[in-house]
N, C-alpha and C positions, 0 to 999 in steps of 0.2 A: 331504327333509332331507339336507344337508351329511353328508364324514364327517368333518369339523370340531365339528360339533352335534352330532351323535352318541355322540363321544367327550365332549366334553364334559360331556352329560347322562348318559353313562353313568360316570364318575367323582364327578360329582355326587350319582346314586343311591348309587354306593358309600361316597363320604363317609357319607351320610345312614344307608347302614345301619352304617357301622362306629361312629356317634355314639349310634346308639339301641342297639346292642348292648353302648356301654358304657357307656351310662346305664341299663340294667338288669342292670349286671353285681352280683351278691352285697355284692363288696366296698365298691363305692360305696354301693352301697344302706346297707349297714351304719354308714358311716361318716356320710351323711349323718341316718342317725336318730338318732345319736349327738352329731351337730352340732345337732339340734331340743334333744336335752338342754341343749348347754351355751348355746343359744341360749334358751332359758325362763329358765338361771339367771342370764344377764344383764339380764334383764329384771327379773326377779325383784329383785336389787341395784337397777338402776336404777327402778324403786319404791322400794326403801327409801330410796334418796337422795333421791325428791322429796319421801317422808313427813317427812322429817328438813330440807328446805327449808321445804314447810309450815307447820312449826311452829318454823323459824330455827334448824336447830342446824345445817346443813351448810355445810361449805367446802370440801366440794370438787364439781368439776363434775356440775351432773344432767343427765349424760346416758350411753350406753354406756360410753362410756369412762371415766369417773369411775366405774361400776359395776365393769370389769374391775380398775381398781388397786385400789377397795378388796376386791373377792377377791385379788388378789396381794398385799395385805400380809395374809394369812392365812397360816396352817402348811400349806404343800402348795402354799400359794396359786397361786406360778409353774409350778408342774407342770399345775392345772388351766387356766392359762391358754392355756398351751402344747396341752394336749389341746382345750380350746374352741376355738383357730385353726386344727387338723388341722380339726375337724369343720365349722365353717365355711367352710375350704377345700373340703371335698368337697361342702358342700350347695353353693357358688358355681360347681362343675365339672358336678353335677350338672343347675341347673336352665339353663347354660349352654348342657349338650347337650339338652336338651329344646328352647330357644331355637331352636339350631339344625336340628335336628330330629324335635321330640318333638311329645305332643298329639295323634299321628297319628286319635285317634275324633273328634276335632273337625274340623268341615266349613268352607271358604272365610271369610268373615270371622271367626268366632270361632275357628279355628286361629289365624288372624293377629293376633287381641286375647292369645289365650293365651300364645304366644309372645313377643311385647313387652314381658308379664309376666313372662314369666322372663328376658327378657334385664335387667329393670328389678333384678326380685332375685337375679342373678347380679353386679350392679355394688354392692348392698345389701351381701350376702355379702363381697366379696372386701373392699369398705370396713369392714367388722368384724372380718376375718379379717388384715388388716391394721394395724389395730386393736388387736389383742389383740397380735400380736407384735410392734409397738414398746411395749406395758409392759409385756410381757416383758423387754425390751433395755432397758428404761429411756431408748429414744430420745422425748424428746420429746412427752408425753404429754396435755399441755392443750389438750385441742381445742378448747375455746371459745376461750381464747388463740389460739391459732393462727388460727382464722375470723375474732375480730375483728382481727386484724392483716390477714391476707390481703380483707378487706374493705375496710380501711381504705387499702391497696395500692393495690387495685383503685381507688379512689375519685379517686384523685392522678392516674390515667390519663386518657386521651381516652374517653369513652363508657364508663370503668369503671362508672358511676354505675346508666347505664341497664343491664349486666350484671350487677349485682348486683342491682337493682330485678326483672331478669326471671329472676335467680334464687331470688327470694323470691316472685315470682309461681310457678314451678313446684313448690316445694316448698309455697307453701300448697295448688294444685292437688292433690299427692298426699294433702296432708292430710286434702281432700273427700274424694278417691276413697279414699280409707282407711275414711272414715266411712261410706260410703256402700257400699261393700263389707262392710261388718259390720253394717249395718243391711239389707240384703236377703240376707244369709247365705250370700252365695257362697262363701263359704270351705270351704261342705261338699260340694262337687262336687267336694274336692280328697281328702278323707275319707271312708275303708273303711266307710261307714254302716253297710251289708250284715253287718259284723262286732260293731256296737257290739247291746248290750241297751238296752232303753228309758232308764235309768236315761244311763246314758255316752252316750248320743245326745244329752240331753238336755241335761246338764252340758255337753258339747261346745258346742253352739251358745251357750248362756252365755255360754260362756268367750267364744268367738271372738268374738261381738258387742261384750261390753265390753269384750275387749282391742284390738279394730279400732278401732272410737270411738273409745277412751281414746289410743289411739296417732294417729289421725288429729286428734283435736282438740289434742295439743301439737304436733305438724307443723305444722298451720295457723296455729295462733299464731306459730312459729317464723317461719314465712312471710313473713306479715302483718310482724313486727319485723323481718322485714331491708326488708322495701319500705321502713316507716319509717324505718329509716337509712340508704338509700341516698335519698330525699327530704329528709331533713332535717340529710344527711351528717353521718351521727353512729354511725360504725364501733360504738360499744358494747353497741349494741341488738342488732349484729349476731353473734350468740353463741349460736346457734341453738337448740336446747331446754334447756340451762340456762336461756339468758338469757327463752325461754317460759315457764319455771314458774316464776322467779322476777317476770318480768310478772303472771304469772296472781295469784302469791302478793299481791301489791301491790292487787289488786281487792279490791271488798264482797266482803265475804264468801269471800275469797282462799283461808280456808286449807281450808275446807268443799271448796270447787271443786277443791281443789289434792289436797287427800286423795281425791278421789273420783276424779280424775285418777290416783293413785297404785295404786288401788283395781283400775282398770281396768288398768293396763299391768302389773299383779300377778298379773290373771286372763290376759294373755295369755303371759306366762309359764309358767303352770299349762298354758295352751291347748300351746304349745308341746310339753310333755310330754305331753298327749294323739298330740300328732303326730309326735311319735316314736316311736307305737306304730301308728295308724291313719293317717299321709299315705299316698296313693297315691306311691310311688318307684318 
């Protein structure tokens, strides 16, 4: 070996340990279990907005971001929003250094699955932490607006169509592995088992299942309707989980599915709060 390679790899390792020493430092730790709080309570909100879709009394977006404004027109409201985007910045810092390199008990391919993963919700993260302080700022805040616009953008371009189609293909993709990941209950190899009683081990998987599901099965529909309107170039379909539970709402039996839908992204909210006491950080 070079001493080109050497140095190299020996700055590399150093990288690597000054990432993982501050991904287990105290204060992140703290701040990221604080971000699972205000991460549950947007969820939380964004259940009550689709309960209130459901049954037709909402006008404003069902989706996070519709959940954050309506906690900022609360008393305190832009204070907590403010603390939600600290916390979601450090969970997005967090599982970033993991990304880059964390995971270390896991062996050759499943390091490399686990990691993908966190690089996946480090981009999740900083897009809700980003999120919350533009309605803070009051910059701008209609995201389904904004999607079917930048959709419709896209559309008028050379090959935007198929860009948009493959990105409605990826996002139903997550929708699966959403589902599918709460249906074999991966989510507890991420949780301090070893510390829960029967009881909270128990509720735990609950939770995680139906809030996995319930979050993957409006992804996928989300999905599914922008292929639809980049096929049928028709930007307004394209309005991603609003415009999925307001689909959903439109079927037999729309508002059952829609509620049960609501149901589930309310227990991963709940789940959330578990995880802020029991995620491995």
């Amino acid at each position: 070996m070079g001493i080109g390679e050497s140095a190299a790899m020996s700055l590399t390792h150093s990288a690597q340990a000054t990432a993982s020493r501050t991904a287990n430092s105290r204060w992140l730790e703290t701040l990221a279990r604080v971000g699972f709080i205000g991460y549950g309570i947007v969820h939380l909100l964004f259940a009550w907005l689709a309960l209130q879709i459901a049954f037709g009394q909402s006008s404003d977006d069902g989706d996070q971001s519709g959940a954050l404004r309506t906690l900022a027109a609360q008393p305190m409201g832009k204070f907590l929003v403010v603390a939600i985007a600290v916390g979601l910045l450090a969970m997005a810092i967090w599982q970033g250094l993991e990304a880059a390199a964390g995971h270390r008990a896991e062996r050759g391919g499943e390091r490399v699955v686990e990691r993908l993963a966190s690089a996946g919700r480090t981009v999740v993260y900083l897009y809700f932490a980003w999120t919350a302080w533009k309605v803070f700022s009051d910059a701008g805040s209609n995201s389904a607006d904004k999607q079917e616009a930048l959709t419709g953008e896209l559309m008028t371009s050379s090959g935007g169509r198929w860009l948009v189609g493959l990105a409605g293909l990826v996002l139903a993709a997550i929708g699966a592995g959403l589902v599918i990941y709460g249906l074999v209950k991966r989510f507890e190899k991420h949780l301090k088992t070893g510390e829960m009683d029967a009881r909270t081990r128990k509720l735990a998987r609950r939770l995680g299942m139906a809030g996995y599901i319930a979050k993957g099965v409006a992804y996928a529909i989300a999905g599914i309707l922008v292929v639809v309107a980049a096929v049928n170039y028709d930007p307004e379909k394209a309005r991603g989980l609003d415009a999925a539970l307001r689909a959903l709402r439109e079927q037999s039996y729309g508002t059952i599915l829609l509620t049960l839908v609501a149901l589930g992204i309310a227990a991963f909210g709940a789940f959330c709060f578990l995880q802020s006491r029991y995620r491995k950080v």
